[in-house]
N, CA, C and O of each residue as an XYZ file, in Angstrom:
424
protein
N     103.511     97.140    121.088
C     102.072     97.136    121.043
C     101.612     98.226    120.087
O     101.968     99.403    120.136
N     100.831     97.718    119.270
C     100.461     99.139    118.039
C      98.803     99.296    118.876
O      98.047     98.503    119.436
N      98.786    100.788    118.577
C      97.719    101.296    119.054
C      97.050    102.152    118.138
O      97.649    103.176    117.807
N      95.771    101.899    117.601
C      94.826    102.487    116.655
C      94.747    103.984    116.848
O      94.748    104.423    117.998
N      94.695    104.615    116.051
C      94.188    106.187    116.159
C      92.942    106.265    115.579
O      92.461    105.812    114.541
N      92.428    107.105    116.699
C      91.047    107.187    116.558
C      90.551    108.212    115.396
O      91.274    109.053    114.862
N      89.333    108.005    115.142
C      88.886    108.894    114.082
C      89.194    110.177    114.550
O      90.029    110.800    113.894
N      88.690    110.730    115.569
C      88.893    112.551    116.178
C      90.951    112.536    115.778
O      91.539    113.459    115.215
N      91.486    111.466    116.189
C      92.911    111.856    116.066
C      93.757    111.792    114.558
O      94.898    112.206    114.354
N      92.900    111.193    113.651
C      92.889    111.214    112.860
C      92.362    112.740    111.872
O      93.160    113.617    111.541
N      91.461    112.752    111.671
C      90.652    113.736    111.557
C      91.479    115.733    112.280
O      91.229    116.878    111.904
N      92.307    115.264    113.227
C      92.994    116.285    113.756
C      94.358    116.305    112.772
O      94.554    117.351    112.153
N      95.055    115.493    112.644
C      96.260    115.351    112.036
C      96.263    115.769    110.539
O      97.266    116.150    109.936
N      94.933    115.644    109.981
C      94.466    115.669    108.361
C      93.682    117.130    108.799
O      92.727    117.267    108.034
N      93.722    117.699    109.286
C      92.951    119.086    109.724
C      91.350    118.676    108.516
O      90.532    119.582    108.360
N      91.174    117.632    107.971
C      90.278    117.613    107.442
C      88.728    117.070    107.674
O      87.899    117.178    106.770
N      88.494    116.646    108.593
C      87.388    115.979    109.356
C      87.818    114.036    109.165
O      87.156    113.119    109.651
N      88.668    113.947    108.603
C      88.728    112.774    108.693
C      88.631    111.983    107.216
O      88.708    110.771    107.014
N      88.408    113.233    106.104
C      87.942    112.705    104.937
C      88.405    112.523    103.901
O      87.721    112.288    102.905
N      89.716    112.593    103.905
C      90.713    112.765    103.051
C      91.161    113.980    102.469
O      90.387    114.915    102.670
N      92.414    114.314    101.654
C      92.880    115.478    101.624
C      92.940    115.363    100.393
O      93.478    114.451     99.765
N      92.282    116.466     99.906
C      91.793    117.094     98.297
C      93.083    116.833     97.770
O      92.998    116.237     96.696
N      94.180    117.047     98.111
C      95.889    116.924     96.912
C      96.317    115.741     97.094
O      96.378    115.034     96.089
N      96.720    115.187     98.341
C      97.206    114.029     98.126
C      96.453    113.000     97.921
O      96.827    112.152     97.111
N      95.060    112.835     98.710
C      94.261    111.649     98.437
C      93.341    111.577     97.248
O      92.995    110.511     96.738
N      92.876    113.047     96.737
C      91.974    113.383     95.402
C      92.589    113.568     94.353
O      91.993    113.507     93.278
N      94.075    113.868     94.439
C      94.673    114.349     93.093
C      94.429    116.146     92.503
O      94.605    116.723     91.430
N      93.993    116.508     93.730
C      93.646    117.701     93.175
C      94.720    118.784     93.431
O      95.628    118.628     94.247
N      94.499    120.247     92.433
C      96.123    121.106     93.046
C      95.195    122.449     93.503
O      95.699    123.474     93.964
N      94.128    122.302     93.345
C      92.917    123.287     94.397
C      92.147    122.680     94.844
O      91.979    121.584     94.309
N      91.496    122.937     95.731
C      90.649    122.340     96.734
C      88.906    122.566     95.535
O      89.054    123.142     94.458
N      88.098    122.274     95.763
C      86.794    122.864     94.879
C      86.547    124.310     95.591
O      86.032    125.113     94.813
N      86.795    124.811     96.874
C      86.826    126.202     97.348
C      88.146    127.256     97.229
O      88.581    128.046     98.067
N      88.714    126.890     95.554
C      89.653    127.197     95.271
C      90.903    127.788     96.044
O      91.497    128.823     95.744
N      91.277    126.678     97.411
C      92.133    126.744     98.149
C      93.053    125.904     97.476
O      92.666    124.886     96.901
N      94.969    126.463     97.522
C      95.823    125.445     97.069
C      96.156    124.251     97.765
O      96.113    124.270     98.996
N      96.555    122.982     97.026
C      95.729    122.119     98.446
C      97.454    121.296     98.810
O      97.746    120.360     99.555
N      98.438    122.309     97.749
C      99.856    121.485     97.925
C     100.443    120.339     97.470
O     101.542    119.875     97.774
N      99.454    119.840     96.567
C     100.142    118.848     95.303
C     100.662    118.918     94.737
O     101.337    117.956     94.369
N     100.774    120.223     94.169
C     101.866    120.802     93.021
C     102.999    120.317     93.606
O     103.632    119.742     92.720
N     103.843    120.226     95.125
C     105.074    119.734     95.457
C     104.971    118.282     95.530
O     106.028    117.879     96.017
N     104.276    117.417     95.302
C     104.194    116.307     94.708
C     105.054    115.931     93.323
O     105.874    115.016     93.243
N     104.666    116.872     92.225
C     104.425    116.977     91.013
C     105.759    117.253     90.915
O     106.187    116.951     89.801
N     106.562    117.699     91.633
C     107.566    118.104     91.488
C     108.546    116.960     91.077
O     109.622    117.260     90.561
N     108.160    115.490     91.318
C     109.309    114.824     90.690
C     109.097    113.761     89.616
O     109.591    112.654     89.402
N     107.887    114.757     88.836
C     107.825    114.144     87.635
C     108.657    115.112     86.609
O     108.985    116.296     86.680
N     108.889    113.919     85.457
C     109.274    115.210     84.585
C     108.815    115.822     83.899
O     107.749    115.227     83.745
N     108.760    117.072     82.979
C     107.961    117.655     82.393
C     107.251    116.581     81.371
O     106.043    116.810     81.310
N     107.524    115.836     80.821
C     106.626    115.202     80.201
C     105.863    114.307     80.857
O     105.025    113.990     80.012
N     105.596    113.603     82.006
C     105.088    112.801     82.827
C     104.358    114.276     83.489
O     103.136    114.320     83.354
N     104.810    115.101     83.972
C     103.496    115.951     84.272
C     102.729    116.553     83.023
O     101.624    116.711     83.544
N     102.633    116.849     82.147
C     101.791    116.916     81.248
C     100.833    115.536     81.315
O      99.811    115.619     81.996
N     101.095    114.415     80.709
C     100.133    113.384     81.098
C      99.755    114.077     82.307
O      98.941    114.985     82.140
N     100.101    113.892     83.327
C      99.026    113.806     84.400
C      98.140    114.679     84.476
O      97.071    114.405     85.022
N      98.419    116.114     83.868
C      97.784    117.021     83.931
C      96.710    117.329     82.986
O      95.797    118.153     83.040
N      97.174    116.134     81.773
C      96.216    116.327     80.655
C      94.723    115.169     81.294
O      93.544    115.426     81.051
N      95.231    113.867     82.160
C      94.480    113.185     82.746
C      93.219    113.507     84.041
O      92.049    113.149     84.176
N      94.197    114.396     84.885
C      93.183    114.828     86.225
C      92.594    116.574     85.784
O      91.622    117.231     86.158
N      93.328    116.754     85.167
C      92.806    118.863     85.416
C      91.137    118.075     84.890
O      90.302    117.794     85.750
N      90.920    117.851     83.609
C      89.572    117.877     82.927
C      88.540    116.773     84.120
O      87.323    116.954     84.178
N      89.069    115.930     84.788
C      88.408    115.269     85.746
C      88.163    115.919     86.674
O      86.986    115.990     87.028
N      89.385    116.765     87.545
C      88.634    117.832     87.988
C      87.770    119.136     88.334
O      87.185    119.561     89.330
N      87.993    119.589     86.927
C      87.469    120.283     86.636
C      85.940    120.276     86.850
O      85.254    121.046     87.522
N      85.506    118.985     85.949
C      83.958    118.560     85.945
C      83.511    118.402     87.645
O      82.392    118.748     88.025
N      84.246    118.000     88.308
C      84.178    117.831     89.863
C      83.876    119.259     90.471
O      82.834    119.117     91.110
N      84.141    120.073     90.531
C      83.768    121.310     90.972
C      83.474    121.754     90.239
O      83.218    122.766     90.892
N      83.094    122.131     88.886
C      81.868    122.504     88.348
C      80.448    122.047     88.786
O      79.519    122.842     88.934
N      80.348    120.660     88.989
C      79.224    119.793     89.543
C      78.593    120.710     90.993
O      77.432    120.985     91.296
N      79.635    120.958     91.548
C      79.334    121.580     93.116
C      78.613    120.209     93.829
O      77.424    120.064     94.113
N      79.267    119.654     93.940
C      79.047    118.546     95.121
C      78.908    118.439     96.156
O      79.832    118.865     96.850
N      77.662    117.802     96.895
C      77.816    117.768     98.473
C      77.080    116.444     99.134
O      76.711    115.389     98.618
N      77.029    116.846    100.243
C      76.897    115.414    100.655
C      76.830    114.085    100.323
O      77.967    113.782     99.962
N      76.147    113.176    100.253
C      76.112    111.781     99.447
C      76.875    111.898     98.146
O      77.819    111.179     97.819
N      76.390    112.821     97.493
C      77.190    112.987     96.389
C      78.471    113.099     96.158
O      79.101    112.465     95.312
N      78.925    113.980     96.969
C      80.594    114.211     97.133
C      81.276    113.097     97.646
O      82.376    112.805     97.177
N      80.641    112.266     98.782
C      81.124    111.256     99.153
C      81.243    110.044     98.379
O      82.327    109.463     98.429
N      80.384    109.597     97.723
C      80.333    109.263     96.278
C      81.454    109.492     95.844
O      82.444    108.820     96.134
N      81.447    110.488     95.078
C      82.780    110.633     94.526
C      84.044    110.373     94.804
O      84.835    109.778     94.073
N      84.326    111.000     96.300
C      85.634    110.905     96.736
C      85.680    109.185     96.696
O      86.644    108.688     96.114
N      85.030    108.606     97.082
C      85.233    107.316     97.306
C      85.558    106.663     96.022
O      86.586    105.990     95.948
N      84.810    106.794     95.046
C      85.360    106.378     94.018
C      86.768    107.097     93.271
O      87.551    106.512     92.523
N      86.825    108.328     93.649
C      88.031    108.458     93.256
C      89.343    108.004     93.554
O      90.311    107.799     92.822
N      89.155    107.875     94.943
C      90.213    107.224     96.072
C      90.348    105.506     95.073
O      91.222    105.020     94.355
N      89.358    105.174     95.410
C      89.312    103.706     95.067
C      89.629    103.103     93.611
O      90.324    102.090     93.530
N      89.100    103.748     92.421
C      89.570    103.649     91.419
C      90.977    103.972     91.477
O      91.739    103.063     91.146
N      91.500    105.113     91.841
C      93.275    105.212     91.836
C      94.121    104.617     92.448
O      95.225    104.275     92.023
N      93.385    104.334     94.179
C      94.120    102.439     94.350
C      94.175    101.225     93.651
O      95.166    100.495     93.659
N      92.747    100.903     92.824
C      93.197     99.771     91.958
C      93.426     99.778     90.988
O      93.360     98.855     90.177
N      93.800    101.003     90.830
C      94.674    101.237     89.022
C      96.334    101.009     90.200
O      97.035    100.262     89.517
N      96.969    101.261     91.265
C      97.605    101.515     91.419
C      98.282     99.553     91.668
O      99.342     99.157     91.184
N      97.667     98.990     92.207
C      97.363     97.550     92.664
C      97.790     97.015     91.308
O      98.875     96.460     91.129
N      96.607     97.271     90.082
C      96.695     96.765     88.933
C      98.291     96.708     88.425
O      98.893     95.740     87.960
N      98.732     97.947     88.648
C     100.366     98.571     87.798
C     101.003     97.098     88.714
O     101.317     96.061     88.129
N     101.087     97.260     90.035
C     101.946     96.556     90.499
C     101.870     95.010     90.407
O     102.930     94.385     90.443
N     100.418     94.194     90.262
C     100.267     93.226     89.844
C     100.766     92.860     88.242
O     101.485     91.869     88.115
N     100.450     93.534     87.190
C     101.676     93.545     85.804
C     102.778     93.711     86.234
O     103.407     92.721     85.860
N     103.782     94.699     87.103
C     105.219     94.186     87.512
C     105.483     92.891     87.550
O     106.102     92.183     86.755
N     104.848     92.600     88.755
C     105.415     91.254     89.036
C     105.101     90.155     88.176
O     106.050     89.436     87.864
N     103.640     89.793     87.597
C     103.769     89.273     86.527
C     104.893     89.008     85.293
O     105.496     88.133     84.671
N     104.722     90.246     85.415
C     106.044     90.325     84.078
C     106.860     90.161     84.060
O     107.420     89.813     83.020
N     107.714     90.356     85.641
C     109.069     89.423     86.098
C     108.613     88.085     86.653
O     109.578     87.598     86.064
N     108.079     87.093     87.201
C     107.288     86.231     86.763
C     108.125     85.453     85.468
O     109.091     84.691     85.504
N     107.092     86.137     83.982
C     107.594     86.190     82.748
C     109.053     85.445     82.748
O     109.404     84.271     82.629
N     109.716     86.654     82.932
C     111.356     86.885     82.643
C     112.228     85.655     83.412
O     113.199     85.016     83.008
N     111.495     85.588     84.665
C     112.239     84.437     85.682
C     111.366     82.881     84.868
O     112.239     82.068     84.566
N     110.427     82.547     84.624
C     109.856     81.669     84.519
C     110.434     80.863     83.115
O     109.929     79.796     82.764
């Protein structure tokens, strides 16, 4: 029997209210209250040239993100689209896989 976790138990486990976590779910390697948020051990199994891309891609995105000083509606805003755009870029990658073997088998 699977059993749902509730938002409070949720929200406890993510010590974050429930809203996602600035490194793994935002991409970020500080929080905007320049706390480290532990992505950097993410990063760790790219290689130096695959972390450059990434770093040349998110630092300047985040950057503008906490410069902005975001809050309420606004921030939520954001996160949401950030979340969401990087799932369907992520969807997208995997839909060209299979396509492309598809391709190869077809």
């Amino acid at each position: 029997m699977l059993i749902a976790a509730s938002e409070e138990q949720i929200a406890v486990a993510h010590g974050n209210g429930g809203h996602g976590r600035w490194g793994h779910d935002f991409k970020m390697l500080t929080d905007p209250y320049g706390k480290n948020t532990g992505f950097e051990n993410e990063l760790k199994r790219f290689n130096s040239e695959q972390k450059s891309a990434w770093l040349k891609v998110y630092t300047p995105k985040n950057d503008a993100m906490k410069a902005a000083n975001l809050e309420g509606k606004e921030l939520a805003l954001w996160k949401f689209n950030r979340y969401l755009k990087d799932y369907l870029r992520t969807i997208q990658s995997v839909d060209d896989g299979v396509g492309g073997n598809f391709r190869l088998l077809g």
